[in-house]
C-alpha positions in Angstrom: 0.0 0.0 0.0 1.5 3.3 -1.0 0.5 6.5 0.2 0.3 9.4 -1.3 2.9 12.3 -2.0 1.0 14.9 0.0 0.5 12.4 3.3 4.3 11.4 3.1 5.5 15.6 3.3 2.6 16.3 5.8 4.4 13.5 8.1 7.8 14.3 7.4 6.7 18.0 8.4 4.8 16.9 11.3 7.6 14.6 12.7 10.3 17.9 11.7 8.2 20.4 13.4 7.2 17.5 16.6 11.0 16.8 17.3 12.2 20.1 16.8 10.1 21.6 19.7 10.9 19.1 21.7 14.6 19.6 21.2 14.2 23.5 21.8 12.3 22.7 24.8 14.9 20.5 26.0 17.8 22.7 25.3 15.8 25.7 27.4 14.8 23.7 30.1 18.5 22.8 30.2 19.2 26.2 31.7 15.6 26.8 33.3 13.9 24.2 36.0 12.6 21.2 34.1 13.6 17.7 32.5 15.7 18.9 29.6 17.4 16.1 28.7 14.3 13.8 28.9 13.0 16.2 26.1 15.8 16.1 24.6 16.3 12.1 24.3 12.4 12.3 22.8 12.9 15.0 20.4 16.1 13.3 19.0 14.2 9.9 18.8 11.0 12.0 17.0 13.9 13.1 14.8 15.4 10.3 14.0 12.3 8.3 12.5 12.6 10.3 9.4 16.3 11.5 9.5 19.1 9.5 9.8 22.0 12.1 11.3 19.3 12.6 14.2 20.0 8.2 15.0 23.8 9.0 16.2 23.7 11.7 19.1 20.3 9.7 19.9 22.4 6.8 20.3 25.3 8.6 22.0 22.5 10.1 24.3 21.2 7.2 25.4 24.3 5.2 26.1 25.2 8.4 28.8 22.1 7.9 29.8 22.3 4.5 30.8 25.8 5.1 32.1 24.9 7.2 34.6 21.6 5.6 35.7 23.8 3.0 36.1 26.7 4.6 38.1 23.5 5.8 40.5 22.4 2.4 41.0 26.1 1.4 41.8 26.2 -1.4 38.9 29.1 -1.6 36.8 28.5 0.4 32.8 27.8 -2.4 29.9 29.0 -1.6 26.6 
């Protein structure tokens, strides 16, 4: 089933204009009170269903992510 043109630029635009806002939240709320890298993480990962050089700081987010959660909970980092 192929869809048409106009629904494929209306979701590329949807998911561009989504993650963005979500990454501009994230990066304010990085200086204000609030979960900015939380928004961050999800705006990358809104990002990166559609665009490929959105996949690697997602990836590199997400492994310091789990590094530290795990340096919190006192367990040793897996790679």
């Amino acid at each position: 089933m192929s869809s048409s043109p106009f629904l494929r630029n209306a979701k590329l635009v949807a998911v561009t204009v989504a993650g963005a806002l979500l990454v501009l939240v994230g990066l304010v709320l990085m200086v204000l009170p609030g979960p900015g890298i939380p928004l961050l993480i999800a705006g990358l990962a809104v990002l990166a269903t559609e665009y490929a050089w959105a996949r690697r700081p997602l990836e590199r987010m997400r492994r310091a992510a789990a590094a530290a959660t795990a340096k919190l909970r006192g367990k040793p980092e897996r790679t």
